[in-house]
C-alpha positions as CSV (number, residue, x, y, z in Angstrom):
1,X,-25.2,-8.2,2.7
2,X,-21.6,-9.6,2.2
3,X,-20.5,-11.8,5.1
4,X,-17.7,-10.4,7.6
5,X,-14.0,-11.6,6.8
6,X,-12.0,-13.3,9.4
7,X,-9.9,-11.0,11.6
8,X,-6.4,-11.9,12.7
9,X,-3.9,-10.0,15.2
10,X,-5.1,-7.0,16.4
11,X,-6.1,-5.7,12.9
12,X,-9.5,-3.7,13.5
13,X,-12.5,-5.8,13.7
14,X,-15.0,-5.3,11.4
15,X,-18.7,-5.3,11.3
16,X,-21.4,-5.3,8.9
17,X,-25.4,-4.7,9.3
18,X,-28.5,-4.7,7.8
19,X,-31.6,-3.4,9.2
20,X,-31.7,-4.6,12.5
21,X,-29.9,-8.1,11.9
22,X,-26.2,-8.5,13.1
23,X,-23.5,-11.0,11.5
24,X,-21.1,-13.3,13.5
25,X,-17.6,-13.4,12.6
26,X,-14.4,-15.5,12.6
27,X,-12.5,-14.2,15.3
28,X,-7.9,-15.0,15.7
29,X,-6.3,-17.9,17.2
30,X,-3.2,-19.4,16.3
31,X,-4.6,-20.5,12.9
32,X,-3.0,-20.3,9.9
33,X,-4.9,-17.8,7.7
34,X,-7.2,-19.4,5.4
35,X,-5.7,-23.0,6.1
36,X,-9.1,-24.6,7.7
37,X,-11.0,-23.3,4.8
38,X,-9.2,-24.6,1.8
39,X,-8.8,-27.7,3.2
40,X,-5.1,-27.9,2.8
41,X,-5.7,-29.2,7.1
42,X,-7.8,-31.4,8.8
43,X,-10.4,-29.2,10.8
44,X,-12.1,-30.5,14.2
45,X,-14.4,-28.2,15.3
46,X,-15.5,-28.0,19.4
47,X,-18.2,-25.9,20.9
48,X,-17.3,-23.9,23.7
49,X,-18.9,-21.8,26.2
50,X,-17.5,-20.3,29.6
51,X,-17.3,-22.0,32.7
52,X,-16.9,-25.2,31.0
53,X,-14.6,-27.7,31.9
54,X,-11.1,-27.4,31.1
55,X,-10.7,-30.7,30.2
56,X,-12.6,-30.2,27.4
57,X,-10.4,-28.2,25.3
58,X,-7.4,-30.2,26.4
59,X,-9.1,-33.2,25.1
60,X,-10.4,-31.6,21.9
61,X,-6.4,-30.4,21.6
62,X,-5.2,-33.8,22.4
63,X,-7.4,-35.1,19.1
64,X,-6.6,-32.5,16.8
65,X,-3.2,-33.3,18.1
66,X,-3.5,-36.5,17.4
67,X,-4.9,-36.3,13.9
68,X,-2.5,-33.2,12.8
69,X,-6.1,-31.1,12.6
70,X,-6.5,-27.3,13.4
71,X,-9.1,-26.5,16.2
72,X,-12.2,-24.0,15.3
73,X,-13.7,-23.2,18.5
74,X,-17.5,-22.0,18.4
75,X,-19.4,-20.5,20.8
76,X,-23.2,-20.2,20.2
77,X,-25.4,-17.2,21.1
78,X,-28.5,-18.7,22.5
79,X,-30.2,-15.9,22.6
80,X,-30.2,-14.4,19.5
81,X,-31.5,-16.3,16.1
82,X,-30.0,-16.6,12.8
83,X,-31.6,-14.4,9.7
84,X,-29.1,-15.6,7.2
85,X,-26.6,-18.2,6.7
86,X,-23.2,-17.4,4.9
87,X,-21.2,-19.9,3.2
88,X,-18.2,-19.6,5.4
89,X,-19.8,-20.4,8.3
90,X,-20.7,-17.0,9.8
91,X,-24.6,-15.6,10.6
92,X,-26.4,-12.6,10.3
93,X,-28.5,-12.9,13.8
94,X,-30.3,-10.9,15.4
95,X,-31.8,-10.9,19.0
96,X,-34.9,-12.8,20.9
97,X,-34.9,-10.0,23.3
98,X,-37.1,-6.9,21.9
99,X,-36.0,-4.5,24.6
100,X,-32.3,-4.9,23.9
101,X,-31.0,-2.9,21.3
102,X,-29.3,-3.8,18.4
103,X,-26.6,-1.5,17.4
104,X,-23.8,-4.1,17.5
105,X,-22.3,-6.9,15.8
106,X,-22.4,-10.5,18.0
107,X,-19.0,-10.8,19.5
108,X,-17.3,-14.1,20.5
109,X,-16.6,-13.4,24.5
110,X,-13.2,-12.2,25.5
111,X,-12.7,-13.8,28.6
112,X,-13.1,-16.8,27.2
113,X,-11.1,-16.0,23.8
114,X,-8.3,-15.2,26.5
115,X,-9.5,-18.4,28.6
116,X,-9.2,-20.7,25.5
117,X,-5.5,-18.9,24.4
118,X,-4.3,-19.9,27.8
119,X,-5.1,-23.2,27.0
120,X,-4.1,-23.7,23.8
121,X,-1.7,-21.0,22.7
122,X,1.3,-23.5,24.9
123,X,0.4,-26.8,22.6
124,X,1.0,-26.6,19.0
125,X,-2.8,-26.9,17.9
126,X,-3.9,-24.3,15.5
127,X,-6.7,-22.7,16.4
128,X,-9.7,-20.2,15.9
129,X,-12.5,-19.0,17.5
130,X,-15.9,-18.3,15.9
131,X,-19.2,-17.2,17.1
132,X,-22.7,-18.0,15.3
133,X,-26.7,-18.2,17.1
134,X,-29.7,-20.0,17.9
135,X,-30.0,-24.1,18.8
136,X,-26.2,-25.2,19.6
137,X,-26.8,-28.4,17.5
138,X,-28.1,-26.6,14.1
139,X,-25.3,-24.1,14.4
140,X,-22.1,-26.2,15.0
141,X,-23.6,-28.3,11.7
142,X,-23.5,-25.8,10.2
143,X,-20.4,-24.7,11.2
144,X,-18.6,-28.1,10.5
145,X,-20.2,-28.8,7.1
146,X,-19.0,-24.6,6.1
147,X,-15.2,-25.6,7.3
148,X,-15.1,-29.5,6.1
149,X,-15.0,-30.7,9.6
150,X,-13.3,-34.0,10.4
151,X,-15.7,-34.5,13.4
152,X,-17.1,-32.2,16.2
153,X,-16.2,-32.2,20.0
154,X,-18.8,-31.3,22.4
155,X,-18.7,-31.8,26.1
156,X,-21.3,-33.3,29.4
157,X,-22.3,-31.1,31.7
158,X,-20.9,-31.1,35.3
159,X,-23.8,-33.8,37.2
160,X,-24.0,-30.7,39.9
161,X,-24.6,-27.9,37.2
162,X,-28.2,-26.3,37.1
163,X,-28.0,-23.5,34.7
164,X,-28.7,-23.7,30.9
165,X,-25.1,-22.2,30.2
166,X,-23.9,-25.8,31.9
167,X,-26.2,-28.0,29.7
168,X,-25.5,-25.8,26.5
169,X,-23.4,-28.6,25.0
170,X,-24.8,-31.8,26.9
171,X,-25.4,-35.4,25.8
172,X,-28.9,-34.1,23.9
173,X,-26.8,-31.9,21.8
174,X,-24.6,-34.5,21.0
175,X,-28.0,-36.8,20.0
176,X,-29.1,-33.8,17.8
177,X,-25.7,-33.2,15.9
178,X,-25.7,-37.8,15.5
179,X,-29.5,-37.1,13.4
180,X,-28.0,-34.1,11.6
181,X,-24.2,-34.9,10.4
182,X,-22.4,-37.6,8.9
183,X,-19.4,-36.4,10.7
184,X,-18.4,-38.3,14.0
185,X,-19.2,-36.6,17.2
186,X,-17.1,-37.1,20.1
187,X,-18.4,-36.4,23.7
188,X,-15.9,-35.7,26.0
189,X,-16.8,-36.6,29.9
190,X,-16.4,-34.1,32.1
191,X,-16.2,-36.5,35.7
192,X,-13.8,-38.6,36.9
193,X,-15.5,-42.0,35.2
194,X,-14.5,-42.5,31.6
195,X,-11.1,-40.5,31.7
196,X,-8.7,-43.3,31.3
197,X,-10.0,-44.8,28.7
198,X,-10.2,-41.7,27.3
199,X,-7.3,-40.6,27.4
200,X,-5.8,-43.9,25.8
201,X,-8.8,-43.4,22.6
202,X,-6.5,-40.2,22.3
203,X,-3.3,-42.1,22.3
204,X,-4.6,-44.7,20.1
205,X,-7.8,-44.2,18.5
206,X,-8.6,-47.5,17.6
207,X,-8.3,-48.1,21.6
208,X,-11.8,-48.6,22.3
């Protein structure tokens, strides 16, 4: 199996299989082709999911901003489960679900590809989007140690949220990625409490 390249533009998106297992892939933002990976940038890497809170990304933009780093945004596909790990950072996965077939590769959702280009494409952040599986934590380690990741950026929840799509990225991942990396993990609040002194640790990080 030979892991799926990056895809930029509109070029035509590849795919690769083998037996029933499916690979992510590196989908386009506004990064520079191959920059994150050489290491010729700082690289801050976010998880991102839909109907998160906007202020989020703008946060995670205001860092990489901040420290002249490109953005990789990952989302994670809870319900499938990796089968192989590729050195750039991509999975071959394949689903939990036995009754859905598997006769595609894992995409990274366009509405909130487009979502996260309306929010980023007007700043000058570089950034990309990739998609990988399983426990949120294990994959965006993985994800940051493949890219040489500065830090990671996850979010809270909303306090009024129920579903497990609002608690993907909540303060337990965050307590998961602290045991597994030596990277710094920075958890963005999504109330109202919090936000001023957060936004002057992103005007001055030594601020707090």
């Amino acid at each position: 199996m030979s892991p799926l390249s990056a895809e930029r533009g509109n070029s035509e998106q590849g795919r690769a299989e083998t037996g029933r297992a499916e690979t992510s892939r590196a989908e386009p933002g506004r990064a520079e082709p191959g920059r994150a990976e050489t290491g010729r940038a700082a690289v801050i890497v976010v998880g991102v999911f839909t109907g998160q809170p906007d202020t989020i990304i703008h946060q995670a933009a205001a860092f990489a901003t901040r420290f002249a780093a490109a953005l990789v945004c990952v989302h994670v596909d809870v319900d499938r489960y990796i089968v192989q790990r590729n050195a750039d950072g991509t999975v071959y996965s394949a689903t939990t679900d036995p009754d859905l077939a598997e006769d595609r590769a894992p995409e990274f959702p366009e509405r909130l590809r487009a979502h996260l280009a309306g929010l980023l494409d007007p700043t000058e952040v570089r950034w990309r989007t990739m998609v990988s599986a399983g426990d949120p934590a294990d994959a965006l380690s993985h994800v940051a140690e493949a890219v040489d990741a500065v830090a990671i950026v996850v979010g809270t929840h909303r306090p009024t949220a129920r579903s497990s799509i609002a608690e993907f990225f909540n303060g337990s991942v965050a307590i998961h990625l602290a045991h597994r990396q030596h990277r710094p993990i920075i958890v963005i609040p999504t109330g109202d409490s919090g936000q001023s002194a957060l936004n002057d640790l992103t005007r001055d990080p030594l601020a707090l």
